[in-house]
N, C-alpha and C positions, 0 to 999 in steps of 0.2 A: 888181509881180512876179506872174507865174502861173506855177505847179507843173503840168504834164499829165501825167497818168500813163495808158497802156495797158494793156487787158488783154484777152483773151477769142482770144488767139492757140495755135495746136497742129495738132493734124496731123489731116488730113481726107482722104479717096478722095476722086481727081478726081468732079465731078458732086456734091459733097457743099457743105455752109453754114457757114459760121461767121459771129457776130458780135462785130465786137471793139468796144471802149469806151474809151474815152478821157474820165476824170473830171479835173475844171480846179478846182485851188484860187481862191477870190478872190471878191469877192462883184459883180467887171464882168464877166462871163462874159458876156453880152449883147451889150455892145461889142464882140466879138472874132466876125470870120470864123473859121470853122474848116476846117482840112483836114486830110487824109490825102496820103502820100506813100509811096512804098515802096523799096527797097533788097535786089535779089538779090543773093547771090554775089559778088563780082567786078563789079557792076555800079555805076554811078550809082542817084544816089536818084530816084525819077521822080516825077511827082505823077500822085495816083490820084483825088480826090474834093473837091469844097471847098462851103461853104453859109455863105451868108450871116448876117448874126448873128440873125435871126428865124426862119431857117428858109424864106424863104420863096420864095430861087434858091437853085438846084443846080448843079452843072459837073463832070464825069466827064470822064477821058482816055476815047479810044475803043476803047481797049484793055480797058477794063472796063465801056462805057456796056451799058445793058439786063441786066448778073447784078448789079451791086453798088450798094445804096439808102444814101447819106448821109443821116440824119438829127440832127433835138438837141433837147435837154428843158434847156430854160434857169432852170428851174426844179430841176433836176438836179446842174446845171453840168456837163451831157455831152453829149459827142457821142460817134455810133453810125456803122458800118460793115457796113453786110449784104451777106455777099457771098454769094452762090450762083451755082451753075454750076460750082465752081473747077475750074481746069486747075493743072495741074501749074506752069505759068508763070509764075503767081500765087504761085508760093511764092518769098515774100520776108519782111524785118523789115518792118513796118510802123509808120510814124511819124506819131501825131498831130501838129499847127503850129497857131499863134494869130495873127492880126494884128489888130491896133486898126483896126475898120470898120465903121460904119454905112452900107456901100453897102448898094442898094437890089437892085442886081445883081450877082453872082459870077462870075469867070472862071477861068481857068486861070492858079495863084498858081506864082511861081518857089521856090526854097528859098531866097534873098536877101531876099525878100520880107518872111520869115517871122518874129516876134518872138521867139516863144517854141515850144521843143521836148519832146517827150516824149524815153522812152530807145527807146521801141519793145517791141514786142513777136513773135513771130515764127510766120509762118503756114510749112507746111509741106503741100504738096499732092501726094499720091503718086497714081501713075500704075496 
């Protein structure tokens, strides 16, 4: 079982950074891809970021490639979301995911996919 918990979500001016965190109970952390997903309003959940269990592929929707850096301290048991640039569009819940993965290479992960979920935390990007 692994616990995700987020945090480091609030309200930014468009053009502004935040970085949110997502800390994994459990001492496999390692074994696990991690991603990022998010959820406007009214919308579906989309996927936003995902890396492999080393760190060492990456894979961005291109709705966010070039403002927002996935990274992780697996020595931590975290993974990190650096977004900057934000647009207002950007403002969603944001949910970390876990899946059991020693791939070497990351892609773009479905919410089916997914093992384990955080509750979310919520960015807010005003205009």
């Amino acid at each position: 079982q692994v616990q995700l918990i987020e945090s480091g979500g609030g309200l930014v001016q468009a053009g502004g950074s935040l970085r949110l965190s997502c800390a994994a109970s459990g001492r496999t952390f390692s074994s696990y891809a991690m991603d990022w997903f998010r959820q406007a309003p009214g919308k579906e959940r989309d996927f936003v970021s995902a890396i492999n269990w080393n760190g060492a592929s990456t894979y961005y929707a291109d709705s966010v490639k070039g403002r927002f850096t996935i990274s992780r301290d697996n020595a931590k048991n975290t993974v990190y979301l650096q977004m900057n640039s934000l647009k207002p569009e950007d403002t969603a819940k944001y949910y970390c995911a876990a899946i059991r993965s020693r791939a070497t290479k990351i892609g773009r992960s479905m919410d089916d996919d997914m093992e384990y979920w955080g509750k979310g935390t919520l960015v807010t990007v005003s205009s």
